[in-house]
C-alpha positions as CSV (number, residue, x, y, z in Angstrom):
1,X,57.7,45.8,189.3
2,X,55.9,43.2,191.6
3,X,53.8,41.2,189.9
4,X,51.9,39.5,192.8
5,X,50.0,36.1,192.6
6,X,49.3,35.8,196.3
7,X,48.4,37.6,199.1
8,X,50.0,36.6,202.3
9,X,49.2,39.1,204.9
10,X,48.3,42.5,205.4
11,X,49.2,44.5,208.8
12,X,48.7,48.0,210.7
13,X,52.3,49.7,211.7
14,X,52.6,50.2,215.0
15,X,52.2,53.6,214.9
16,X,49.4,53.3,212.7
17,X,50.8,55.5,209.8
18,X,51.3,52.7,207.3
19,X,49.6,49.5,206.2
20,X,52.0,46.4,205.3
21,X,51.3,43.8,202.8
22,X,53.3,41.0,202.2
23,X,52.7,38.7,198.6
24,X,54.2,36.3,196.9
25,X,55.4,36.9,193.1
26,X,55.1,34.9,190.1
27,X,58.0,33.7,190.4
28,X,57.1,32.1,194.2
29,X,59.2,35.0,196.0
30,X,57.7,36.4,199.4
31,X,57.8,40.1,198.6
32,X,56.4,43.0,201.2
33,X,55.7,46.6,201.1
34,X,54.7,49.1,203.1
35,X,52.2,52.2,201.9
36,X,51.5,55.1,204.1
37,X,47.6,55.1,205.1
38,X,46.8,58.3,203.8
39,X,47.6,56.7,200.5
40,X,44.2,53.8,201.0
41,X,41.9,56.6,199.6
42,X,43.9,56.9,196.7
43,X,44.2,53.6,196.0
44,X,40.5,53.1,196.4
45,X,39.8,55.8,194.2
46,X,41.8,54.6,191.1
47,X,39.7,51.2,191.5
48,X,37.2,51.1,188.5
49,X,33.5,51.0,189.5
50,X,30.5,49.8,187.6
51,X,27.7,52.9,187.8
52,X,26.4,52.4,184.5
53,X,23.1,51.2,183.9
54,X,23.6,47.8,184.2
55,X,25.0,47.8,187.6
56,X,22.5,46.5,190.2
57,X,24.0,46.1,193.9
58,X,22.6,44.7,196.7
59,X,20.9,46.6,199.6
60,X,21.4,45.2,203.0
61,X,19.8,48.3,205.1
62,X,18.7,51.5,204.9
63,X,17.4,54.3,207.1
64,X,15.8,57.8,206.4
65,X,15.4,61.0,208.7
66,X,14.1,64.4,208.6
67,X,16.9,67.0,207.4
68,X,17.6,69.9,209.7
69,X,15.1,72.0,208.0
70,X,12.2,70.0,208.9
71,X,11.0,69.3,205.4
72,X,13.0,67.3,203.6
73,X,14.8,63.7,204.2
74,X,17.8,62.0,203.8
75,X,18.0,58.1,203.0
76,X,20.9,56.0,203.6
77,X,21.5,52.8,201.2
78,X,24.5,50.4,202.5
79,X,25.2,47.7,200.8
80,X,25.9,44.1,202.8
81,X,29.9,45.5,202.0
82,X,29.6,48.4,204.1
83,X,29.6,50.9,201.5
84,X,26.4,53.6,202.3
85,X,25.0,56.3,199.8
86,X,22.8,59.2,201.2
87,X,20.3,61.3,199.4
88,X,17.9,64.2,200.3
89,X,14.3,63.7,199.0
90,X,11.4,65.4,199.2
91,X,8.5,63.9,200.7
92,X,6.8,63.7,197.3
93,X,10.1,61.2,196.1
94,X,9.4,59.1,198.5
95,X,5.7,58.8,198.2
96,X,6.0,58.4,194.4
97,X,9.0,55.3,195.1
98,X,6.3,53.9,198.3
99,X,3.7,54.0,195.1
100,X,5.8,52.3,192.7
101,X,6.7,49.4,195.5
102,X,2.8,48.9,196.5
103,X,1.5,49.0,192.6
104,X,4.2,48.1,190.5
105,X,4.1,51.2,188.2
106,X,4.8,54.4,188.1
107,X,1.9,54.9,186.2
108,X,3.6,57.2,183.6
109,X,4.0,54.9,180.9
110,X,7.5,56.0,179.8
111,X,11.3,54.7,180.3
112,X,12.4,58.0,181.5
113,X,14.2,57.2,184.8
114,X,14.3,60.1,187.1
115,X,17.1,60.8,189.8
């Protein structure tokens, strides 16, 4: 087992099929390995991620567009890390969210959240 303390480096094979990573132990030794990239995904995926309630992340952009059928939209959230969400929403969503951003209420007088 590698216990790393440090990293050192990270670098793209010259083929492009693997990703090198080179740390340094707890015990101060420079150890590397080398993971195939189609591996990355699931490494990200084992990653725990804070979606509960509490978890509030910053928006850096966003953009919305009509959906093929004409009717309804799709808006894009990204964060300043790069990581973007889309959803499709009627145009009555976004008119009750344009609401809540102009008068600072829903209005409805309840917690109920609705996604």
């Amino acid at each position: 087992m590698i216990d790393a303390k440090e990293l050192l480096g990270v670098q793209l094979s010259r083929d492009r099929t693997a990703i090198r990573v080179r740390v340094r132990d707890r015990s101060g030794e420079t150890v590397s390995i080398s993971l195939p990239i189609c591996w990355l995904n699931a490494l990200l995926d084992a990653m725990p991620r804070s979606s509960g309630p509490e978890a509030v992340h910053t928006l850096d952009s966003w953009s919305m567009d009509r959906l093929g059928n004409g009717h309804d939209l799709v808006l894009t959230l990204r964060t300043p890390e790069g990581e973007a969400v889309s959803f499709a929403l009627k145009p009555w969503q976004v008119e009750g969210m344009a609401t809540i951003a102009t008068y600072g209420s829903s209005g409805a007088g309840s917690d109920v959240t609705v996604h």
